[in-house]
C-alpha positions as CSV (number, residue, x, y, z in Angstrom):
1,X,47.6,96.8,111.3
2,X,48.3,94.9,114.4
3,X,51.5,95.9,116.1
4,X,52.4,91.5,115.5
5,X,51.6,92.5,111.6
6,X,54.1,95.5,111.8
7,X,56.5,93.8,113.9
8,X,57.0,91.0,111.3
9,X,56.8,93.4,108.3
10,X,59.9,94.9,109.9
11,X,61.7,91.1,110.7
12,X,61.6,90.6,107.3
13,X,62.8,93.6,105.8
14,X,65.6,94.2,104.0
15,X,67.3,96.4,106.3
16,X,66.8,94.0,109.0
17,X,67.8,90.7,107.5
18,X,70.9,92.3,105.6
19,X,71.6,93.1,109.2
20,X,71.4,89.8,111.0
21,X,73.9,88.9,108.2
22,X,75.9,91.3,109.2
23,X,75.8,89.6,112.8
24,X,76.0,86.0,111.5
25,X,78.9,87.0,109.4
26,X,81.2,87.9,112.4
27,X,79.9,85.1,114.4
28,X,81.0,83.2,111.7
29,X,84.7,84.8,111.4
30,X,83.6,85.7,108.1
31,X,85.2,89.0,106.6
32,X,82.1,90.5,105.4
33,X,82.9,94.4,107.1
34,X,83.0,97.2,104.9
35,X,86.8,99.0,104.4
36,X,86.7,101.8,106.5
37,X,87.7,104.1,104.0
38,X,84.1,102.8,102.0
39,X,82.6,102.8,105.7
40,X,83.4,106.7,105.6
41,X,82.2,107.5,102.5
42,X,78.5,105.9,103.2
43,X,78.6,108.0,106.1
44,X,79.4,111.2,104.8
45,X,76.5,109.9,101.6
46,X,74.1,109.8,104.2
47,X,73.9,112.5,106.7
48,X,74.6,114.7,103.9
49,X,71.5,113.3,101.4
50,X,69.1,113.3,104.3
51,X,70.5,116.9,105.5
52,X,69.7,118.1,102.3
53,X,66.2,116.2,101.7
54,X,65.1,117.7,104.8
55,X,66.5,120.9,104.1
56,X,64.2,120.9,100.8
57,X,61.1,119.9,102.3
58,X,61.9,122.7,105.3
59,X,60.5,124.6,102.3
60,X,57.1,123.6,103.0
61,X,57.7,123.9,106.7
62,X,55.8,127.4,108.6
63,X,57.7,129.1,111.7
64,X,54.6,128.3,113.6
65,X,54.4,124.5,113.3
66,X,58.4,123.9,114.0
67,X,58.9,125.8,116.8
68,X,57.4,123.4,119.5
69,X,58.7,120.3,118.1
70,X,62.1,122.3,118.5
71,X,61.5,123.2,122.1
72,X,60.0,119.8,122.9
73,X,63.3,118.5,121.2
74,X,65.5,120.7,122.9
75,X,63.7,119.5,126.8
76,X,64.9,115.9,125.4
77,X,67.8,116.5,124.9
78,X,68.7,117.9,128.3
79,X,66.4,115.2,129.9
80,X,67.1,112.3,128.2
81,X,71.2,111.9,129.9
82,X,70.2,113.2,132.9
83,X,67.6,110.3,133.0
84,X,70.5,107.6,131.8
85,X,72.5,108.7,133.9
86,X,70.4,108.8,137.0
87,X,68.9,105.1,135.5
88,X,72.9,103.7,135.3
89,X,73.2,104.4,139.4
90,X,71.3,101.2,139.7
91,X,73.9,99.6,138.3
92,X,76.9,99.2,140.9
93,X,79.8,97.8,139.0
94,X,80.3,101.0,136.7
95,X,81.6,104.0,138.2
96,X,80.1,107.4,137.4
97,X,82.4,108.7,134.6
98,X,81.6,105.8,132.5
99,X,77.9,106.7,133.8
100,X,78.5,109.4,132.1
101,X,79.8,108.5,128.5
102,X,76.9,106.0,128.5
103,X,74.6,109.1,129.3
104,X,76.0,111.0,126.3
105,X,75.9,108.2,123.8
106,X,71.7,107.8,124.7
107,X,71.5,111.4,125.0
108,X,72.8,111.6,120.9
109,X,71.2,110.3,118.6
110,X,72.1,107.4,115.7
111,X,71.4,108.7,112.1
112,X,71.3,105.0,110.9
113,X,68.1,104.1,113.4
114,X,66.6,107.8,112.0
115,X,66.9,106.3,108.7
116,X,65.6,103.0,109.0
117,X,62.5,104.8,110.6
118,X,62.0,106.7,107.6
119,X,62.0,103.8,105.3
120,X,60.1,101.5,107.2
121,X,57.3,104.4,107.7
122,X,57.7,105.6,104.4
123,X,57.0,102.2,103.2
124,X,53.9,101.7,105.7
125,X,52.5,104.9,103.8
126,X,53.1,107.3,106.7
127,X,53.6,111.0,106.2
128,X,56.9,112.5,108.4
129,X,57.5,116.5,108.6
130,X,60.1,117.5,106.5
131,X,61.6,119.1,110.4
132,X,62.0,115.2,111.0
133,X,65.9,116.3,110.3
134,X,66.3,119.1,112.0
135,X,64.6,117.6,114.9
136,X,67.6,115.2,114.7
137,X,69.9,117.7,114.6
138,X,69.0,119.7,117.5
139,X,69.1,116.8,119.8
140,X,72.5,115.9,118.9
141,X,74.4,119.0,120.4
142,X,72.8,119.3,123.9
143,X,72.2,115.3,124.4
144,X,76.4,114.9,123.9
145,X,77.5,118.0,126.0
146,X,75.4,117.0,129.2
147,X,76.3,113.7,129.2
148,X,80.0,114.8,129.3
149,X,79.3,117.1,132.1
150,X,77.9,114.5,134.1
151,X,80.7,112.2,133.6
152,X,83.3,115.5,133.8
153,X,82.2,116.4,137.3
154,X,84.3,113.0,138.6
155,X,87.5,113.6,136.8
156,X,90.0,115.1,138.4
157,X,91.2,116.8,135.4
158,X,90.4,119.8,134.1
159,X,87.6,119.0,131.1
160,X,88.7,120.4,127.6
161,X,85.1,122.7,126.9
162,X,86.4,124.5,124.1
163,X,87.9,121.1,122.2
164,X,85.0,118.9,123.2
165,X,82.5,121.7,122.0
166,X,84.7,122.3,118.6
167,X,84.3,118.3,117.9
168,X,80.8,118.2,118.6
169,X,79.9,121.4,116.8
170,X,82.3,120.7,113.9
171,X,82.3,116.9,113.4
172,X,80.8,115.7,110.7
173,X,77.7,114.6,111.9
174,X,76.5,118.2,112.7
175,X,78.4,119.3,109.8
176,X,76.8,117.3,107.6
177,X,73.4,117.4,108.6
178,X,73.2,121.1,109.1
179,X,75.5,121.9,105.8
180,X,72.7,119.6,104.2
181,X,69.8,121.1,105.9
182,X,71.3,124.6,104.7
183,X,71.5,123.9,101.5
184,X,68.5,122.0,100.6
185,X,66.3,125.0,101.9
186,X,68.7,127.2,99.7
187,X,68.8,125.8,97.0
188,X,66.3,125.6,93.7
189,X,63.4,123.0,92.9
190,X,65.8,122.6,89.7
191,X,69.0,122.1,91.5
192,X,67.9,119.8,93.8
193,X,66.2,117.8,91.2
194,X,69.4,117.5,89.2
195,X,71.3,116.0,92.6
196,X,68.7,114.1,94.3
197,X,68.8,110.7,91.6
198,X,72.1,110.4,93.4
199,X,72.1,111.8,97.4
200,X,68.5,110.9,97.7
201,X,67.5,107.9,94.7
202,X,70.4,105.7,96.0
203,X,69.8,106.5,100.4
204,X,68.1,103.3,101.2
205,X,70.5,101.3,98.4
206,X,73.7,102.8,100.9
207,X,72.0,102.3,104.0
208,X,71.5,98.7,103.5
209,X,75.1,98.5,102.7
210,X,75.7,100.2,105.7
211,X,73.5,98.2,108.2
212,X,75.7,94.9,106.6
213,X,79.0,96.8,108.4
214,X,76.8,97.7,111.8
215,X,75.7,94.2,111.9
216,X,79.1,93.2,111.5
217,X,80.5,95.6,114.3
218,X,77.4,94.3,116.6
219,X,78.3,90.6,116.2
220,X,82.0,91.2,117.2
221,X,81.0,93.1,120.0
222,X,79.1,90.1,121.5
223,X,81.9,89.5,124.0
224,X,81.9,92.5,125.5
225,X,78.1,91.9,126.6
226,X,79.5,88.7,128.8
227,X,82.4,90.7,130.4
228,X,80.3,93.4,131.8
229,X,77.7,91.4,132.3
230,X,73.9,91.5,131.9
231,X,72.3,94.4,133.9
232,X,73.9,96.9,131.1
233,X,72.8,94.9,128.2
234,X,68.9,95.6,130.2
235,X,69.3,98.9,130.6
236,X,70.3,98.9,126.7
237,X,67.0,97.9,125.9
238,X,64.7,99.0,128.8
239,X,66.1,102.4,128.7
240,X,65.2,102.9,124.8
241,X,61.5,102.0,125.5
242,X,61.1,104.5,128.3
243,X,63.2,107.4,126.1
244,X,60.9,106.4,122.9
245,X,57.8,106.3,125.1
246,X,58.4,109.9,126.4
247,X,59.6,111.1,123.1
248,X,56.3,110.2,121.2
249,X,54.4,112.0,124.1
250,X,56.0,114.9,123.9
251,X,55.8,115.0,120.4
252,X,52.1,114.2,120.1
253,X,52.1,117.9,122.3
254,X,54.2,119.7,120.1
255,X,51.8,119.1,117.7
256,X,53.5,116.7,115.0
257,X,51.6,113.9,113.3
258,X,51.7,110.0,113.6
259,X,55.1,110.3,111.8
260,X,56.4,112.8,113.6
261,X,55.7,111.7,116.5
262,X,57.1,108.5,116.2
263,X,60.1,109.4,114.7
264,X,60.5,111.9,117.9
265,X,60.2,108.4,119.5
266,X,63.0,107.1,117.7
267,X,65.5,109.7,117.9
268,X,65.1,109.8,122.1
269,X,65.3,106.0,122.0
270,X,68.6,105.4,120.2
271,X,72.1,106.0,120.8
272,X,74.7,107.3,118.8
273,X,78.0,105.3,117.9
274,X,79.5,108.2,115.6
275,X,79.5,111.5,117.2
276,X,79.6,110.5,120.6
277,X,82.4,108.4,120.6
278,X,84.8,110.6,119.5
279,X,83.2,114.2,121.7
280,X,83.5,111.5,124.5
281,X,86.8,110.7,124.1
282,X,88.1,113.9,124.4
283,X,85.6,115.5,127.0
284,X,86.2,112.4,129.6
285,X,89.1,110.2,127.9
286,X,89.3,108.2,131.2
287,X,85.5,106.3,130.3
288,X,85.6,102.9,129.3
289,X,84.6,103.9,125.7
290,X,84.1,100.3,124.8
291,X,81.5,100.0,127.1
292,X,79.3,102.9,126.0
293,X,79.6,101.5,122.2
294,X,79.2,98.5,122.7
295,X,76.0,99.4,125.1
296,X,74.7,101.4,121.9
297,X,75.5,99.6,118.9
298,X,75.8,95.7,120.2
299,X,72.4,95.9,122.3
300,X,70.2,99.4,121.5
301,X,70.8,99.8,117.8
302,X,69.2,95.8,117.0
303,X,66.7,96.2,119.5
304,X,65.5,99.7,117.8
305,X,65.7,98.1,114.5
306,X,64.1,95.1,114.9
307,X,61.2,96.0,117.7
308,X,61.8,99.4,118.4
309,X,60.3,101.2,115.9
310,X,57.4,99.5,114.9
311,X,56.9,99.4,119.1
312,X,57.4,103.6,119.2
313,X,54.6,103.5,115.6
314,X,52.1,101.3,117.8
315,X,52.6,104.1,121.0
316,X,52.1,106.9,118.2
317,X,49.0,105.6,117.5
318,X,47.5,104.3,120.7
319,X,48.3,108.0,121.7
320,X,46.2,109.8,118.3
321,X,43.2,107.3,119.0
């Protein structure tokens, strides 16, 4: 299939369209966002389901297979900030701590672009290790922390390690997804049988629901793009291809498939909105946090949806022949 063919298969998905609703809905000043407390609870439905789906098909996972996509994983997530970081000094009119919230936000990754890869490869009929998860997981903790420290070392105040490393390690995301991952590869081909018509059945169901509230937060967030103008919303989207394009490399020498590979792609290519945020806030508190989410979720989080991952799919395969 030609990467135009996959391109427009993904335009008019369900995921993507219920998403430009989302956007056309707060354009519109209609109230179409999700209570929070319902925002929440799709949340903690979906890093937990796909913790635990991974965590099941972990079962069928060798030692020898995982541990280069884990190291290759691991080099990401250390390089990936630094890269953002050194990419934002091009831009002059943000200052280096907010460099370095940004650089966290890229260096994490968004659970909601991870999923949307899933679906739309699962529905293209292509195969993803059941690692896929903890690939995600173990980029999370390393991409968050060295962002902060780059940002940290411009603060005059003393950075709170032990609190920034206790909400990272213990917020839900990692939570979650590990508790999930745990679990999975614990417990039973019955017992997860009996759970997974609800945690695993209904994922795609939620998610939509979920990508109606993102579209909604994008669209408000519109504003934000004009105030800080237009060289960070093109390093929102030029920065994602480069971080994708490195990611499928890497993983196509670690030895994961097609699928793999490009969901390796995705994870280095998008930026998290959830974890982040909140280790970000209490690593460097003086960042312009709107600016980092509104970088991620109003410009990076579309793009990967709507051209991104078919994009990192076509790279996949130009790279396996």
């Amino acid at each position: 299939m030609s990467i135009s063919a996959v391109t427009i298969e993904n335009l008019t998905s369900v995921a993507t369209l219920i998403f430009v609703l989302g956007i056309l809905g707060a354009r519109l000043k209609s109230d179409v966002r999700i209570p929070d407390s319902i925002y929440q609870m799709i949340s903690i439905f979906l890093l937990f389901g796909i913790g635990l789906k991974g965590g099941h098909a972990l079962k069928e996972t060798s030692f020898d297979s995982i541990i280069k996509p884990v190291f290759g994983t691991l080099f990401l997530g250390v390089l990936i900030p630094i890269l953002a970081f050194l990419t934002l000094k091009l831009i002059k009119n943000i200052n280096d701590l907010d460099r370095g919230a940004i650089a966290a936000h890229y260096g994490s990754t968004s659970l909601v672009t991870f999923s949307a890869a899933l679906l739309f490869l699962e529905n293209s009929g292509i195969k993803v290790e059941g690692s896929a998860t903890a690939l995600l997981t173990i980029m999370e903790i390393p991409g968050i922390v060295v962002g902060v420290y780059l940002g940290a070392r411009h603060t005059k105040k003393d950075v709170q390690w032990g609190k920034t490393m206790h909400e990272v390690i213990t917020g839900k995301t990692i939570l979650l997804l590990v508790g999930g991952l745990v679990i999975g590869a614990i417990t039973s081909a019955a017992g997860y049988q009996k759970v997974s018509p609800f945690f695993i059945d209904l994922q795609f169901g939620l998610l939509t629901l979920f990508l109606l509230h993102l579209g909604y937060l994008a669209g408000s967030r519109w504003s934000e793009i004009r105030r800080v103008g237009l060289s960070v919303g093109i390093f929102a989207i030029v920065f994602p291809i480069l971080a994708g394009t490195l990611g499928v490399i890497v993983g196509h020498f670690a030895g994961l498939s097609i699928g793999g590979a490009t969901m390796l792609g995705v994870l280095s290519a998008s930026a998290s909105y959830i974890a982040a945020p909140a280790a970000v806030s209490i690593g460097i508190p003086e960042a312009n946090a709107g600016l980092a989410l509104m970088s991620s979720i109003g410009v990076t989080f579309p793009f990967n949806l709507i051209i991104g991952i078919p994009l990192y799919l076509e790279i996949a395969l130009a790279l396996f022949g």
